[in-house]
MARBA-3410 file (N, C-alpha, C, O; in Angstrom, 1 decimal):
87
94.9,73.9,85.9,96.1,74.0,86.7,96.5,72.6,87.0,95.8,71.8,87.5 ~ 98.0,72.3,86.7,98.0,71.1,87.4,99.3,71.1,88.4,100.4,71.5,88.2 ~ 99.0,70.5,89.4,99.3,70.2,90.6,100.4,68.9,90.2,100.0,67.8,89.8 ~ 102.1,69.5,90.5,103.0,68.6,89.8,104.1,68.4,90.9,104.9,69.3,91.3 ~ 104.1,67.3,91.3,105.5,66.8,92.3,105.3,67.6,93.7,106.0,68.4,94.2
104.3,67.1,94.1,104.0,67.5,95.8,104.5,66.4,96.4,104.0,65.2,96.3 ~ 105.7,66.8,97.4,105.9,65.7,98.6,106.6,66.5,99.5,107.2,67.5,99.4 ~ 106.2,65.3,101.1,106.5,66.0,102.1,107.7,65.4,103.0,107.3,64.5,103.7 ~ 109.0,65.8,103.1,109.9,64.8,104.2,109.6,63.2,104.8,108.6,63.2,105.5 ~ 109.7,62.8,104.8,109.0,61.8,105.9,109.3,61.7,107.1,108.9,60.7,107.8
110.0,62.7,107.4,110.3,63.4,109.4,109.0,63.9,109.3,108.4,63.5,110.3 ~ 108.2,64.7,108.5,107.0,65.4,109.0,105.7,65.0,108.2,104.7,65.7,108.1 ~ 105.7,63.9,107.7,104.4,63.2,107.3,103.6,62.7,108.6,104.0,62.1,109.6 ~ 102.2,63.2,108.3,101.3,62.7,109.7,100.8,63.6,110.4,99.9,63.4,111.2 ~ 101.5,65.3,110.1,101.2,66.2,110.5,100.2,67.4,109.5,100.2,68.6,109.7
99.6,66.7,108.6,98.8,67.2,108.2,98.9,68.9,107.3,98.2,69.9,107.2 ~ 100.5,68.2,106.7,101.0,69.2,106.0,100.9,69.4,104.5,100.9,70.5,104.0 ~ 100.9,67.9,103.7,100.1,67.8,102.8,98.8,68.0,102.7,98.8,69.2,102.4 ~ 97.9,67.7,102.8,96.3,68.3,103.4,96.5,69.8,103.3,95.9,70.3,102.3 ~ 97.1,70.4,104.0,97.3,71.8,104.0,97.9,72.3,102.6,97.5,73.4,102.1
98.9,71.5,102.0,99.6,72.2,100.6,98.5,72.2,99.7,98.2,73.2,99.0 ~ 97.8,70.9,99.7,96.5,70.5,98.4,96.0,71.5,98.9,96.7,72.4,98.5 ~ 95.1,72.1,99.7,93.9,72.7,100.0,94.7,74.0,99.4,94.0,74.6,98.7 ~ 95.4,74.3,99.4,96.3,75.6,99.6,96.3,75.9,97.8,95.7,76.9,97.5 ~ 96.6,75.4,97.2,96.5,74.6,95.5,95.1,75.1,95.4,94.6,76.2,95.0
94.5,74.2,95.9,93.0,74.3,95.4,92.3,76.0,95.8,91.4,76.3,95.2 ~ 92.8,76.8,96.8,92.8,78.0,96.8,92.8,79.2,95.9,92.0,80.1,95.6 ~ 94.1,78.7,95.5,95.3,80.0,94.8,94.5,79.2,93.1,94.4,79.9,92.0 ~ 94.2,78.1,93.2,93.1,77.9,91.6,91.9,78.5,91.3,91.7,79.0,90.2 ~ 91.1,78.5,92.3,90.0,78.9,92.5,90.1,80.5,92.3,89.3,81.2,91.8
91.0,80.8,92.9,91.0,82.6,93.3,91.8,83.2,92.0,91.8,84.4,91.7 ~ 92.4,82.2,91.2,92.6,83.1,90.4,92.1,82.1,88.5,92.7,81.9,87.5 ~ 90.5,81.9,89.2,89.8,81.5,87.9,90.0,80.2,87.3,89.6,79.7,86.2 ~ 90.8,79.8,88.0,90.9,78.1,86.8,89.5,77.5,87.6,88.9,77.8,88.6 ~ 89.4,76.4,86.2,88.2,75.6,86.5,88.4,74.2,87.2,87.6,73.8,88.0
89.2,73.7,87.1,89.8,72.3,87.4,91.6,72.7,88.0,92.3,73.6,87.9 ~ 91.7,71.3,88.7,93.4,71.3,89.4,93.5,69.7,89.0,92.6,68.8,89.2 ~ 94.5,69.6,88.4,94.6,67.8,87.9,95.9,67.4,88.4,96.7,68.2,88.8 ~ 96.0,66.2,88.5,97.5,65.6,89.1,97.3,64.3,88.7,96.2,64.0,88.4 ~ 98.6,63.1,88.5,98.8,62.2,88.6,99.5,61.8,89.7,100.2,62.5,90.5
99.3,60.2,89.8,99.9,59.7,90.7,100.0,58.1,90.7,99.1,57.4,90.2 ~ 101.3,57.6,91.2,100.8,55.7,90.6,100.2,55.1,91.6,100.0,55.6,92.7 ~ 99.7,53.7,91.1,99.4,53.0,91.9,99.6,52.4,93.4,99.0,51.7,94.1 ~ 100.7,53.0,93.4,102.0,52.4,94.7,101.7,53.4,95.4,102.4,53.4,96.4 ~ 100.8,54.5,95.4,101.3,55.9,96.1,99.9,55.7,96.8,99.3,56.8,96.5
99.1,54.9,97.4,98.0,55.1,98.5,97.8,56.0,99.3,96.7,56.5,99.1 ~ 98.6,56.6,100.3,98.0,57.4,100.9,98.3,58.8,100.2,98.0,59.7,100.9 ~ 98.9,59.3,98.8,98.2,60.0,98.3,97.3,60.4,97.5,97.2,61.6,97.2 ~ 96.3,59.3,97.1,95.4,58.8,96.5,94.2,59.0,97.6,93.1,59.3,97.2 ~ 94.5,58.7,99.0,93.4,59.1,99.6,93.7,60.1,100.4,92.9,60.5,101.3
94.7,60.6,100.1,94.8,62.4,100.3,93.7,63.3,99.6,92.7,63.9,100.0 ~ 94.3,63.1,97.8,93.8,63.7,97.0,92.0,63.7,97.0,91.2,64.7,96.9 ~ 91.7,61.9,97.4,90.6,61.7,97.5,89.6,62.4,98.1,88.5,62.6,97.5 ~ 89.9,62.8,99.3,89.5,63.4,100.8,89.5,64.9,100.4,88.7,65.6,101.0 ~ 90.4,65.6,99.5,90.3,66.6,99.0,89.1,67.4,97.7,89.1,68.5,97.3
88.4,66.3,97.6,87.7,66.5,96.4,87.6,65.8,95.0,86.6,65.7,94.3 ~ 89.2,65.4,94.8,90.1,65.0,93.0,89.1,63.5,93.5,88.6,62.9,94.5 ~ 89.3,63.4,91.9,88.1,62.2,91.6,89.5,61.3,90.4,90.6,61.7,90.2 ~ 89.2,60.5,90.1,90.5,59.7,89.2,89.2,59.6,88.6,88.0,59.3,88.9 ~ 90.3,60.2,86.8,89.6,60.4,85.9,90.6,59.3,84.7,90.5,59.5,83.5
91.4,58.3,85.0,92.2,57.9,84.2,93.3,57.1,84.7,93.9,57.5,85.7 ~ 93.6,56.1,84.1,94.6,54.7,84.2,95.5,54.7,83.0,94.9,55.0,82.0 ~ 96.7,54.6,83.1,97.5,54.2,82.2,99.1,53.8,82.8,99.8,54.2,83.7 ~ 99.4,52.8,81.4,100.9,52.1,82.1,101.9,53.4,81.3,101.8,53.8,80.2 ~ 102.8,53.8,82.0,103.8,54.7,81.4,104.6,54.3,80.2,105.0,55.0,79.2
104.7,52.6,80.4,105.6,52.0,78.9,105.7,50.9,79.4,105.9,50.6,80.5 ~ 105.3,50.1,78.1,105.8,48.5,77.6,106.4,47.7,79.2,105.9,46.7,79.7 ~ 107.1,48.2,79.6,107.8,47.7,81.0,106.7,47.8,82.1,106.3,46.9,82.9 ~ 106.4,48.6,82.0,105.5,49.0,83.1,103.5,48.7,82.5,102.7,48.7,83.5 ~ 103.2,48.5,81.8,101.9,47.3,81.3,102.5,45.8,81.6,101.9,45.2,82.4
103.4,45.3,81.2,104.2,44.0,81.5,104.2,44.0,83.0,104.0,42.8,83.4 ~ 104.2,44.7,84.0,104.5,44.4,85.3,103.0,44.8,85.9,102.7,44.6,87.1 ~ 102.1,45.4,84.9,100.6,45.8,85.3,100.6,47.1,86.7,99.8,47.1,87.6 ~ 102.0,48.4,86.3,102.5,49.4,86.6,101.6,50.5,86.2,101.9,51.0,85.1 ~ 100.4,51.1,87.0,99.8,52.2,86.4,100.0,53.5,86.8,100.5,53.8,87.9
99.4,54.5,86.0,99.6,56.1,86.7,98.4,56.1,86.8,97.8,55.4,85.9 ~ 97.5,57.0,88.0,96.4,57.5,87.7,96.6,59.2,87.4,97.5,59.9,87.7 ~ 95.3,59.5,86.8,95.4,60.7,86.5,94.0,61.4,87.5,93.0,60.7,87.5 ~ 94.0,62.1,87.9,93.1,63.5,89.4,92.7,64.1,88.6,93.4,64.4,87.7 ~ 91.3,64.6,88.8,90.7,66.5,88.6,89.9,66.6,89.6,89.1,65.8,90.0
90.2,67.7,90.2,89.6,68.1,90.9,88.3,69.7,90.2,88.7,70.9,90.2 ~ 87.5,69.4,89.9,86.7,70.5,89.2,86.4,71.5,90.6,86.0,71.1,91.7 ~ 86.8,72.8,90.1,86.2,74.0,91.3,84.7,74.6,90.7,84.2,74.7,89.6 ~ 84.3,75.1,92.0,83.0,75.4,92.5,82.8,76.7,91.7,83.8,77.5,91.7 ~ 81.6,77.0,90.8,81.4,77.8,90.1,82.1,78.0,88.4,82.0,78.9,87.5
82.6,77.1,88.3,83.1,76.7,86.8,82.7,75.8,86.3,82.5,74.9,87.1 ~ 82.3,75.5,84.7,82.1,75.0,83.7,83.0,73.7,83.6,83.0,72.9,82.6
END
């Protein structure tokens, strides 16, 4: 499953509503049989990098999107989060 374009206002960041969507993801995966939940995210995006982190997702992968973005040393990371009782 992958987990694509999660974001939260920034009137209500801080209130632990992200935390709540990931966990919520990682639920509705688990309950209906996937083995893994993956996401990207760039390097500019820290605190959700230690969202995801705090959630379980491990960074499994670096890469520059294009020519422009290796030139400015612009990366995406790539997330899995593997679930409990899957291969």
């Amino acid at each position: 499953l992958e987990l694509k374009r999660m974001s939260v206002s920034k009137d209500y960041r801080g209130q632990g509503i992200s935390k709540a969507l990931c966990g919520e993801v990682l639920r509705f995966a688990r309950a209906r049989g996937f083995g893994a939940v993956v996401l990207s995210t760039s390097m500019v995006q820290v605190a959700a990098q230690q969202l995801y982190e705090g959630q379980g997702f491990r960074k499994v992968a670096a890469s520059s999107p294009s020519l422009l973005a290796a030139i400015f040393c612009f990366q995406v990371y790539r997330y899995r989060c593997d679930l409990p009782g899957r291969a």
